[in-house]
C-alpha positions as CSV (number, residue, x, y, z in Angstrom):
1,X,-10.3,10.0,-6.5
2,X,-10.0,8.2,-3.2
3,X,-7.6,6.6,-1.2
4,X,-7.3,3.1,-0.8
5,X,-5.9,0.7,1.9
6,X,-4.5,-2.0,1.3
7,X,-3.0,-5.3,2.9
8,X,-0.2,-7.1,0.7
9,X,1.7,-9.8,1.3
10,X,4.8,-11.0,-0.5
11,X,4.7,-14.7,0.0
12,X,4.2,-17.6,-1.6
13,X,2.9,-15.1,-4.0
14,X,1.7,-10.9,-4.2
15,X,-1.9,-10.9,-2.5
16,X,-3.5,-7.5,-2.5
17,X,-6.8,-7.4,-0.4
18,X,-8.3,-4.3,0.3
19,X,-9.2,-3.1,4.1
20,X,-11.0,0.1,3.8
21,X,-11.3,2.9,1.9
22,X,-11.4,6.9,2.4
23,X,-12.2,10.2,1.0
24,X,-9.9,12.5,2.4
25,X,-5.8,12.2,3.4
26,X,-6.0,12.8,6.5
27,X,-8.3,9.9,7.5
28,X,-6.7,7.3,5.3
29,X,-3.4,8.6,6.9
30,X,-4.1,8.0,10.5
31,X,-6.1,5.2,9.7
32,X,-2.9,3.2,7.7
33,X,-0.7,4.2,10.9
34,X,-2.9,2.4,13.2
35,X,-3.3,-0.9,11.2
36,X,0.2,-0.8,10.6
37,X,0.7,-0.5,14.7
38,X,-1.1,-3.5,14.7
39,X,0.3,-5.6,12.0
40,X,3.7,-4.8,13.4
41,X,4.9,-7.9,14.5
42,X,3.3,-9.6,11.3
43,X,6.6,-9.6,9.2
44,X,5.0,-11.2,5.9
45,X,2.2,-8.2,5.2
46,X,3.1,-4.9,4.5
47,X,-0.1,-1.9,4.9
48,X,0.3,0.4,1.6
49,X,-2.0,3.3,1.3
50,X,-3.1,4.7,-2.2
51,X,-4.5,7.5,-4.2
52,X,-6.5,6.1,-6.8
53,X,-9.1,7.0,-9.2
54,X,-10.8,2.9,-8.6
55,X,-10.0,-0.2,-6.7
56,X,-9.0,-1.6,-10.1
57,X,-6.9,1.5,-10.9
58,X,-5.3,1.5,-7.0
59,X,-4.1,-2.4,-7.6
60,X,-2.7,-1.8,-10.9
61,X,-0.4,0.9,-9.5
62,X,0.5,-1.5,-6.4
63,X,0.9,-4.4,-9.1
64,X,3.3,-2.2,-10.9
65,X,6.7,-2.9,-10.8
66,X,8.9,0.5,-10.3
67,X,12.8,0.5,-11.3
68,X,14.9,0.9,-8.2
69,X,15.5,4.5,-7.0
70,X,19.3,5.3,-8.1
71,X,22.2,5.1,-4.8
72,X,24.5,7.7,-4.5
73,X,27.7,6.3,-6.6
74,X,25.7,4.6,-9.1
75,X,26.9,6.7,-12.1
């Protein structure tokens, strides 16, 4: 499995394109910090890093849509 970096963007619609790609945590880690450093004033992409088996299987997870995390009060 490695990890994948991506760029996504939200708008006019989801674009995922991949930046670069890694073997260990660590790299991929520092690695996402600084392109996200750089993109910071770039309010319509977001850097996402993932652990993936594929690039197919790392856009799938990203193209997933999650059910929002539960607020405290919610029951």
């Amino acid at each position: 499995m490695a990890y994948f970096i991506y760029r996504v963007t939200e708008f006019p619609i989801k674009q995922l394109t991949k930046l670069e790609q890694y073997d260990s945590y660590r790299e991929a880690s520092v690695r996402a910090k600084q392109l996200r450093a750089e993109l910071a004033d770039d309010s319509q992409a977001l850097i996402k890093m993932i652990h993936a088996e594929s690039e197919l299987h790392a856009e799938d997870l990203l193209n997933e849509i999650r059910e929002p995390a539960p607020q405290l009060g919610d029951d």
